[in-house]
C-alpha positions in Angstrom: 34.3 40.5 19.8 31.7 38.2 21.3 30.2 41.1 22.9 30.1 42.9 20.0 28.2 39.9 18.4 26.0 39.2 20.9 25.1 42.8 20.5 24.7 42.8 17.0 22.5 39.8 17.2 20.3 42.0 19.2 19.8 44.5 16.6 19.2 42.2 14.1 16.7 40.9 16.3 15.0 44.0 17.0 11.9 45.3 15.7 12.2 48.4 13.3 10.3 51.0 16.3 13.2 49.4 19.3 16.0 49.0 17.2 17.7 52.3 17.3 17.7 52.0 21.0 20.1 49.4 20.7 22.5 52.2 19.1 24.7 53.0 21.7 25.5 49.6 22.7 26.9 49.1 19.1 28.9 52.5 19.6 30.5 51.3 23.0 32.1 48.6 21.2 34.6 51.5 19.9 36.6 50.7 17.1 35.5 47.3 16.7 32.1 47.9 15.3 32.8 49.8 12.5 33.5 47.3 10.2 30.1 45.2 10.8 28.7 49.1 10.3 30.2 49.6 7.3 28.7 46.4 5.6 25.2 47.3 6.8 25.1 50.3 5.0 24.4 47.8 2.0 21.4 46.2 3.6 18.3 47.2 3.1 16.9 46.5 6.4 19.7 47.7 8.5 21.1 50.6 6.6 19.3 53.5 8.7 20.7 51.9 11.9 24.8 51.8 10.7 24.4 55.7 9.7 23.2 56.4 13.3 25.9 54.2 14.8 28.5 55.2 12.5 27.8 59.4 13.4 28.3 58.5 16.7 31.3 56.1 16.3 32.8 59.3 13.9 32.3 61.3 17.5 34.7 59.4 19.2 38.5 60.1 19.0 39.7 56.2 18.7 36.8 55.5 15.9 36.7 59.3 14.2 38.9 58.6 11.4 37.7 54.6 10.2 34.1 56.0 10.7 34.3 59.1 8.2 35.9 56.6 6.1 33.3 53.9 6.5 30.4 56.4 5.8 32.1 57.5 2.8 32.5 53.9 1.2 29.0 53.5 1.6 28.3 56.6 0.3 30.3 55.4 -3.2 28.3 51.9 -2.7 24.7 53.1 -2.0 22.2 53.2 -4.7 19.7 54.0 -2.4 18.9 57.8 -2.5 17.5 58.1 0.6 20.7 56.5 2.2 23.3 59.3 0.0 20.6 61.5 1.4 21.2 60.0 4.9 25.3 60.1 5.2 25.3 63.8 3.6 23.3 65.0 6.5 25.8 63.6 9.1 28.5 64.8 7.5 26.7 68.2 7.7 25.7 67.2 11.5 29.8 66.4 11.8 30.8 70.0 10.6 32.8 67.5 7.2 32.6 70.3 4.7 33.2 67.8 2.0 33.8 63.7 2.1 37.1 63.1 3.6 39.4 61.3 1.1 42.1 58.9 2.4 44.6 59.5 -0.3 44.5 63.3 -1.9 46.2 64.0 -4.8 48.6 66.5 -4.8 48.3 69.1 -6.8 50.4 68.4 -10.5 50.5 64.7 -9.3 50.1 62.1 -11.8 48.8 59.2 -11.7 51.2 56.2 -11.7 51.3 54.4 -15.0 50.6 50.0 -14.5 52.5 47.1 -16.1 50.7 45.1 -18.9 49.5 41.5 -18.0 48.9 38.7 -19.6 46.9 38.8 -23.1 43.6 38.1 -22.3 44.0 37.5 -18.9 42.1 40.2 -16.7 42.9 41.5 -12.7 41.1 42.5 -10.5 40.4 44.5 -6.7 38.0 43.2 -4.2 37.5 44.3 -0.9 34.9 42.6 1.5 33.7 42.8 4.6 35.8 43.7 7.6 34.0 42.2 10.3 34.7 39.0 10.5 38.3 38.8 8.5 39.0 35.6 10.4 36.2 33.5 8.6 36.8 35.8 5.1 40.5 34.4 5.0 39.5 30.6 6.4 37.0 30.9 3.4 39.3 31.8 1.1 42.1 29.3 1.9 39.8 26.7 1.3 38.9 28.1 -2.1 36.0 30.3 -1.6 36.0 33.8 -2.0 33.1 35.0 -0.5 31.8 38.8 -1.0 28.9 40.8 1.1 25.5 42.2 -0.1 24.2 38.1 -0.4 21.9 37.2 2.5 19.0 35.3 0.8 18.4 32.8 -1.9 16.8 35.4 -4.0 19.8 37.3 -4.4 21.6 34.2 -6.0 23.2 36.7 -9.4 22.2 34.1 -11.4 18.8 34.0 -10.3 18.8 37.7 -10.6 21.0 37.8 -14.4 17.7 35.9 -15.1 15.1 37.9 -14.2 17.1 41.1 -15.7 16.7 38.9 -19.1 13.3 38.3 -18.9 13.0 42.4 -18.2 11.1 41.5 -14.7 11.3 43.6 -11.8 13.9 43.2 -9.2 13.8 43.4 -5.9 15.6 45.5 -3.4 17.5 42.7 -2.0 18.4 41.8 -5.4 18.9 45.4 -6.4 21.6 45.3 -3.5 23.4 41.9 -4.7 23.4 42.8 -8.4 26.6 44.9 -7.7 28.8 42.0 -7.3 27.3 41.0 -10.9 31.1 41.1 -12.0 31.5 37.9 -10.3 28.9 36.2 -13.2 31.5 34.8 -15.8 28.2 35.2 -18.3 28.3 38.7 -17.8 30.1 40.8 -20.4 32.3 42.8 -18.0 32.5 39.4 -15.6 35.4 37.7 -14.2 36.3 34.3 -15.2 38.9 31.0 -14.7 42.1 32.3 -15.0 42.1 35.8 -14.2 43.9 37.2 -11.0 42.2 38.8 -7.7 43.8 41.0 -5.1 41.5 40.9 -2.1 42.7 43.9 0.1 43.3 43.7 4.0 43.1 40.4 4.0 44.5 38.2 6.0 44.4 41.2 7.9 44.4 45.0 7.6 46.6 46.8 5.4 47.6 43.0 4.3 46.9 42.0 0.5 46.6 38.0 -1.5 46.3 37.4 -4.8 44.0 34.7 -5.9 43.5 33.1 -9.2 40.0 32.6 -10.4 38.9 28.7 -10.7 35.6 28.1 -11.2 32.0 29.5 -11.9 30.1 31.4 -8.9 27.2 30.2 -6.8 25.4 30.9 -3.7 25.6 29.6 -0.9 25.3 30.7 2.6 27.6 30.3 5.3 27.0 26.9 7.6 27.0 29.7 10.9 24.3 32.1 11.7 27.0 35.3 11.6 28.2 36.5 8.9 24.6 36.5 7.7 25.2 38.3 4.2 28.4 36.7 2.5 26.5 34.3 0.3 28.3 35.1 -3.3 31.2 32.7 -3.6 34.1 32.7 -6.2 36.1 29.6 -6.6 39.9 30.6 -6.4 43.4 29.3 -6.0 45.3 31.3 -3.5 48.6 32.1 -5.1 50.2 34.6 -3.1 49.2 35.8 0.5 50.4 37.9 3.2 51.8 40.8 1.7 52.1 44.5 3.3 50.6 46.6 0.8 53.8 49.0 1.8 56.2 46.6 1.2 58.6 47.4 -2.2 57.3 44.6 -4.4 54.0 46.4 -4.3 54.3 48.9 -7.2 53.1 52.5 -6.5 50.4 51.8 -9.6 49.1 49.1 -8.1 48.9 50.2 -4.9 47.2 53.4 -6.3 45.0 51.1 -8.1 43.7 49.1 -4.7 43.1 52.2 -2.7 40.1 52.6 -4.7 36.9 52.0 -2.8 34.3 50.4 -4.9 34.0 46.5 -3.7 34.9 45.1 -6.7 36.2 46.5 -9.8 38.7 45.8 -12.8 42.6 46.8 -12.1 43.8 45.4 -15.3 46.0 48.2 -16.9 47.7 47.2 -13.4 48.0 43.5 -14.4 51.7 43.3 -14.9 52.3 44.8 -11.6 50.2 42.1 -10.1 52.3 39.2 -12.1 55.4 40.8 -10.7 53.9 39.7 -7.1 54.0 36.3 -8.0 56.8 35.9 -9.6 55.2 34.6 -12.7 56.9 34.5 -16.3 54.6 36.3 -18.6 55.5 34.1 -21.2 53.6 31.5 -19.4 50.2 31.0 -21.6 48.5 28.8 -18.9 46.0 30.4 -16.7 45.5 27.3 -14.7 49.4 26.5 -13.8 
């Protein structure tokens, strides 16, 4: 992994004209640079480069399967038309017919029906970044729930809720961040204190927690150089932790629910499944116990 970072510091270092002849470097890291990849598909300056790496890491047997999968997150994350543009032509280049999908539906397969929560309380999914789980679940056991796309002050989503307000023109920086808007409490469709997070593979992969919302969201960027973009911060209470997403107390609704790929989205028509991971009483009316 320190390889792989000092490697990545590199490219980050690069010029735009040298940079993709840093490529291969990333790609010899196998497996293991994927996720960092993945979560430069969202940036701006880097996007171009985690395509490239990403075709080539979708070349290689040990790395073929995360990469298609990677390229087709991003492909459901980007806004950017000339990065859609970008992943369609490797998966022509890679002979993919159509965008692989993880978990097909059979045909005549329902969807599995979720458990009502508490009133008023909502639940929700967040994934974020796979790079560096390590400091992601440190973070979070100290309260902060930190999420990608946030690598400047500008992209603060309060700074940016403001300048959408006053009708001014964002950025592409901020046009990047403003997908995480959810976690603005003054947003309409926001989260706020009391409702209930399942962050997926963390601690680790295929591992899910359940946090519990606690405070308003700021910006703030991490005291290390790397990770460089997970500035958007949620304070949480960690409630429940550690749990194999296969294991029985995970419901098949919820479990459908959290294979979806967006970062972060609403799973409450799940929420009762998620109380029945904590063990809660549903009678209980307090968000903050």
């Amino acid at each position: 992994m320190d390889n792989l970072d000092r490697t990545l510091a590199k490219v980050r270092a690069a010029d735009k004209l040298n940079r993709m002849d840093l490529r291969d470097l990333v790609v010899a890291a196998g497996p293991a640079a994927v996720a960092p990849m993945a979560d430069w598909i969202g940036h701006p300056e880097y996007s171009r480069f985690a395509v490239r790496a990403l075709e080539r890491l979708a070349q290689r047997e040990d790395s073929h399967e995360a990469a298609l999968e990677a390229l087709l997150a991003g492909r459901e994350d980007a806004e950017s038309r000339e990065v859609i543009h970008d992943i369609d032509e490797v998966f022509v280049r890679l002979g993919v017919k159509r965008p692989p999908v993880k978990r097909p539906s059979k045909a005549g397969e329902a969807t599995p029906q979720g458990l009502p929560g508490q009133p008023g309380r909502r639940y929700w999914a967040m994934r974020t970044s796979g790079h560096r789980p390590d400091f992601v679940w440190a973070e979070l056991k100290a309260g902060r729930l930190r999420q990608g796309w946030g690598w400047a002050e500008e992209q603060d989503l309060r700074r940016i809720a403001e300048r959408r307000r006053a009708k001014a023109e964002l950025s592409a920086a901020q046009l990047q961040a403003w997908r995480a808007h959810r976690m603005l409490a003054t947003e309409s469709a926001g989260m706020r204190v009391g409702d209930l997070v399942v962050t997926q593979n963390l601690p680790r992969q295929g591992r899910i927690s359940v946090c519990r919302v606690a405070g308003a969201y700021y910006f703030e960027m991490p005291a290390s150089a790397y990770p460089e973009d997970l500035g958007h911060i949620l304070p949480v209470k960690l409630v429940v932790e550690d749990i194999d997403r296969r294991d029985g107390q995970v419901s098949e609704a919820l479990r459908h629910a959290i294979s979806l790929r967006p970062r972060l989205y609403e799973i409450t028509p799940c929420g009762g499944d998620v109380e029945a991971l904590l063990g809660l009483d549903n009678e209980d009316p307090d968000p903050e116990a």
